[in-house]
N, C-alpha and C positions, 0 to 999 in steps of 0.2 A: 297420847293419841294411839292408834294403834285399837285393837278390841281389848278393851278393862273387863273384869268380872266384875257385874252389877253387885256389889258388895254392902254393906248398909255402914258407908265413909262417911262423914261429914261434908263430904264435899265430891263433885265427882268432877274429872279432867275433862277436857277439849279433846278427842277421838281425830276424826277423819275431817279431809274437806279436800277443795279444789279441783281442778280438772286432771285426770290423770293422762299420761304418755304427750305431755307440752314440750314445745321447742326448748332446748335448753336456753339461756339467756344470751344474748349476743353482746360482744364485747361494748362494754361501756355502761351495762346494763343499770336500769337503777334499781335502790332499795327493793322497792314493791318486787322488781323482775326477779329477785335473787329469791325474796320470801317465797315468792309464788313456786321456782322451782322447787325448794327446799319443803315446801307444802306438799308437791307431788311423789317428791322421792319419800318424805317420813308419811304419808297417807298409803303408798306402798310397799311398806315394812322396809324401806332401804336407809338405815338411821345411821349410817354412815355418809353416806350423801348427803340427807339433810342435812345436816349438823354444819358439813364445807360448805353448802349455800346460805345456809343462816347467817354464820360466819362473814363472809362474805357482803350479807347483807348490812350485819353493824358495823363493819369498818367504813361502812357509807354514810350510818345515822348510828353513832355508838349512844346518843342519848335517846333513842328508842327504848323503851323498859320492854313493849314488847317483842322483842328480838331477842332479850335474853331468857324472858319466859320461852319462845320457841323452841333456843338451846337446851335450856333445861329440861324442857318435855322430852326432845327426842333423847337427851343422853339418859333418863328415867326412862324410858319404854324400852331403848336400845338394853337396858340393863334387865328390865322387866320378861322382855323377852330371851334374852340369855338364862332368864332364872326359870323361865319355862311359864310365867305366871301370865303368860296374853295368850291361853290355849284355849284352840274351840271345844263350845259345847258339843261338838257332836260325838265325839268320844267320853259323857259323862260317866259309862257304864262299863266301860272297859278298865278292867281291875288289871290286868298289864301295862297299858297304858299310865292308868294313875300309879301303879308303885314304881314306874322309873325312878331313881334317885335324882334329884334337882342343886343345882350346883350352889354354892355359898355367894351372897351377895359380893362384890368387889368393892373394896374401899376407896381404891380410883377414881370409879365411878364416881360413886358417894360423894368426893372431895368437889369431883368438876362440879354435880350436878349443885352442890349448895353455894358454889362461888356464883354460878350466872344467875342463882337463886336470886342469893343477897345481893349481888349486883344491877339487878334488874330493878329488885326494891327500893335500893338506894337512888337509881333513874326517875323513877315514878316519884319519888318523896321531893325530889330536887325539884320537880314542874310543880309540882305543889307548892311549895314555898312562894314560885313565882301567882301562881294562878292555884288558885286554893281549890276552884271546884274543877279541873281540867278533867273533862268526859275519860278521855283516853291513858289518863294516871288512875283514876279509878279504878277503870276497867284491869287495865294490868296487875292492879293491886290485889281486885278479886282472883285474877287467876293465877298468881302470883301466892298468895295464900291458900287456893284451893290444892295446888301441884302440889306444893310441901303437905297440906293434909293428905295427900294419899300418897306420899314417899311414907309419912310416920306409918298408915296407917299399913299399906300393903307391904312393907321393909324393916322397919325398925317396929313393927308392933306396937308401937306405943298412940295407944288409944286415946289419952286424955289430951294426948300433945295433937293427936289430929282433929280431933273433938276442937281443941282451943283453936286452933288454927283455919279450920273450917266456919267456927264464926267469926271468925276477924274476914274472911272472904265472903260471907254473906253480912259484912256489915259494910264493906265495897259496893255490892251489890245493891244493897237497900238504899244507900246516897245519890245511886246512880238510876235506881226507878221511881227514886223522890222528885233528884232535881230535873233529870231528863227520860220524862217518862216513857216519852217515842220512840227511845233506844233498846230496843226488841231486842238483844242476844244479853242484856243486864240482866234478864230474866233467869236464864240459864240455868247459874248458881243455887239461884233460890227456889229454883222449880225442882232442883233434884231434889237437895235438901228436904224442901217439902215433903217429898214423895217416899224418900228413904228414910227420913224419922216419923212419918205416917205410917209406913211398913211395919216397923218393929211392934213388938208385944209392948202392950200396956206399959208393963214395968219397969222394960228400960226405957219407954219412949218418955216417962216420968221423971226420968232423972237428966234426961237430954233439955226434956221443959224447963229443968232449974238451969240449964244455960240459957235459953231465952229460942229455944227451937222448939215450937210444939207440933207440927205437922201434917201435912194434910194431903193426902193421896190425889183427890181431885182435882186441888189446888196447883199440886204440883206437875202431874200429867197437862194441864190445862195450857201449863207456865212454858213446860220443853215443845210441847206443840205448837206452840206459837213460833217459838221462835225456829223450830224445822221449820215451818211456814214461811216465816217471814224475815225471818235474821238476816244480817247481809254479812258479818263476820265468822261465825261461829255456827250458820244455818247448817251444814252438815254436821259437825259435830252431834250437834241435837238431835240432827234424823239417829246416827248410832246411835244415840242413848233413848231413843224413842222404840227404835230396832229392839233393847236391851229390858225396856219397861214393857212393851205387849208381848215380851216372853217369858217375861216373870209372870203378866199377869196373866199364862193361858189362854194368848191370842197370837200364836205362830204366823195363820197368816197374814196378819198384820206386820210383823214383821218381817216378812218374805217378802212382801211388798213393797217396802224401806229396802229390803236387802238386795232386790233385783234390779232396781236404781244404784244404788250405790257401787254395783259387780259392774256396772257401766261406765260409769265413771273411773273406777279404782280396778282396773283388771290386772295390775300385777300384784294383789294383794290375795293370797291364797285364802286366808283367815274366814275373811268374806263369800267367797263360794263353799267352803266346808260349814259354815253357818248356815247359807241358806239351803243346803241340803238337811241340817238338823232342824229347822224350821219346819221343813215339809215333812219329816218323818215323826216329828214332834202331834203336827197335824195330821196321821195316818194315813198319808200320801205316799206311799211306799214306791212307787214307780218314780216318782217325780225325783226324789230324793236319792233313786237307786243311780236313776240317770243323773246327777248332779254331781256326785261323788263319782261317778265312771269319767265325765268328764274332767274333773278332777285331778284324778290320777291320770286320765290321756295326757293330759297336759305338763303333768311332773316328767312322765316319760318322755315327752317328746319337748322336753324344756322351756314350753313356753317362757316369756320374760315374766321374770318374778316368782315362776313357779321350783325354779332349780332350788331357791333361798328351802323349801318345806324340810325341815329337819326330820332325820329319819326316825324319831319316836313316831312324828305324825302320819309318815308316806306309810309304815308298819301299821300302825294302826286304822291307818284309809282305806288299807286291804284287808284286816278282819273286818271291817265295816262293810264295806263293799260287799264279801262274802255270807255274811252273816242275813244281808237283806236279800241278796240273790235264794238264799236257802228258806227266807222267810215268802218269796215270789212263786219259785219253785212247788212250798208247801201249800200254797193258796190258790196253785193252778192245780196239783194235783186233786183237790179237796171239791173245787168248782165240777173238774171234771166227772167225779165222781156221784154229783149231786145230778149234774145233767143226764146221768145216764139212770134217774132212777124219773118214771114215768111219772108227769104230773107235778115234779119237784122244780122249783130255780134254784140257782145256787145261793147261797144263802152267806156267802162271801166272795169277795172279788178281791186282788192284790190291791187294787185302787181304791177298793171302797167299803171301809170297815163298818162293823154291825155299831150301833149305838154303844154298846156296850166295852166294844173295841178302843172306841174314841175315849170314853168316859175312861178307861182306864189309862190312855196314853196321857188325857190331860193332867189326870193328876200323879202319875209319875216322869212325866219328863221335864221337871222344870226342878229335880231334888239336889241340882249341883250345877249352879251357874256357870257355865262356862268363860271366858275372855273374849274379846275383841284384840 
């Protein structure tokens, strides 16, 4: 959870959700109260907290499977983000930025993240025994196999083993929109999938066919909208990945629109507002985006909650950003001005409102390095 870069995985993770800045749980609290905080603190990049309310939540239901899928997403993101890999796209183009050096995975990690792994699985396999088609051993199952596909795939590199792993969670998935087809977030899985082995070139999407995934963009855009729409588990998640899909496909404000619900929800999550300022700059909304990152950084400065966590590659690079647009504003007021004062002339650019031609070239270079959530 957390911002992933829209990557072409076999499978993609559960992101954000919940209500953010909720009462903490009051003594006695049940399961669901624990998750639900534990949802607020890891939707907030705080994956140390989560982790103690998850916790917390299985020593109340230890044969929950997914409670230890929660564990293990956040202590995978909590690592993910140590390693610097859930960074915003708005810094795609900044060559300081990208060559900071990024630290060595931890084996610690590593170790917890495949114990609650396989632990969680072996929960889910036990309700099966009893109850062979159990909705919710499925469901955990698919996402249970999806997280391990993108441990291999973003950590351990190894592609065949996410590839394999990613369909054994779209084969969760397919059980679960066979036998219970009303269950809107079973889609999820198979709606990336779709959409990201529809992506790829012909030629590898050919050899991904001989696993039994041949792909369909439509199909799977069709599949994550729905359940943004209508999911009751997993409905936020999806808006992120829906956020992630209309900015691959060259429709920023689309997901600026995703992103400024979700900055409502989720306000201690810095990620989220540096995104949707690359959204609007993305879409040659230069003002919107100048004042979005101003705000921004107000905010690191004067410590809003949440915003102290912005590690200083990012706060560094928020201010050549910052600067770099202020000098792109500056150069497009000087330029208007100029225009105005020649008789007979409009200006023929405005900081807000680029020439066609403008546009035409943002669309098709801002989208050459996917950023993270």
């Amino acid at each position: 959870m957390g911002f992933s870069s829209l990557r072409f995985t076999p499978a993609f993770l559960l992101l954000l959700s919940w209500l953010a800045l909720s009462p903490p749980p009051a003594p006695g609290a049940t399961e669901a109260e624990h998750t639900r905080q534990g949802h607020d603190h890891y939707f907030n990049l705080e994956y140390d907290e989560a982790i103690a309310s998850y916790r917390k939540a299985l020593e109340l239901d230890p044969a929950d499977p997914n409670v230890y899928n929660h564990i293990a997403t956040a202590i995978l993101f909590k690592e993910l983000n140590r390693l610097g890999m859930l960074e915003t796209s708005a810094f795609k183009e900044d060559n300081k930025f990208l060559a900071l050096e990024k630290p060595q995975p931890d084996p610690q990690a590593a170790e917890s993240f495949r114990k609650y792994l396989l632990d969680g699985r072996e929960k889910a396999e036990q309700t099966l025994k009893e109850k062979t088609r159990d909705r919710m051993a499925w469901f955990a199952l698919a996402q249970n196999y999806a997280l391990q596909a993108n441990y291999q795939f973003m950590i351990e590199k190894s592609y065949v083993g996410a590839l394999r792993n990613g369909q054994r969670a779209r084969g969760y998935s397919n059980k679960l929109r066979k036998h219970y087809p009303d269950f809107i977030d079973s889609y999820l899985v198979a709606g990336v999938q779709e959409y990201v082995v529809g992506s790829l070139p012909w030629a590898v999407r050919a050899l991904i066919v001989l696993g039994g995934i041949r792909g369909n963009k439509q199909k799977g855009e069709e599949w994550v909208t729905m359940v943004a729409d209508k999911g009751t588990l997993i409905r936020t998640e999806a808006r992120v990945l829906l956020s992630l899909l209309y900015r691959r496909e060259r429709r920023p404000l689309e997901a600026a629109e995703l992103l400024e619900g979700l900055i409502a929800e989720f306000p201690r999550n810095y990620v989220l507002r540096l995104e949707l300022a690359a959204m609007y700059e993305d879409a040659q909304k230069f003002d919107r985006a100048l004042e979005i990152f101003q705000k921004a950084q107000d905010m690191v400065q004067n410590k809003a909650p949440g915003y102290a966590r912005m590690p200083e590659r990012l706060r560094s690079a928020l201010q050549r950003k910052i600067e770099e647009l202020e000098k792109k504003k500056q150069a497009a007021n000087t330029n208007r001005a100029g225009l105005q004062g020649v008789a007979g002339q409009q200006p023929s650019l405005a900081f807000e409102s680029p020439t066609p031609a403008q546009t035409a070239s943002a669309i098709a270079n801002g989208f050459r390095n996917d950023g993270a959530y």
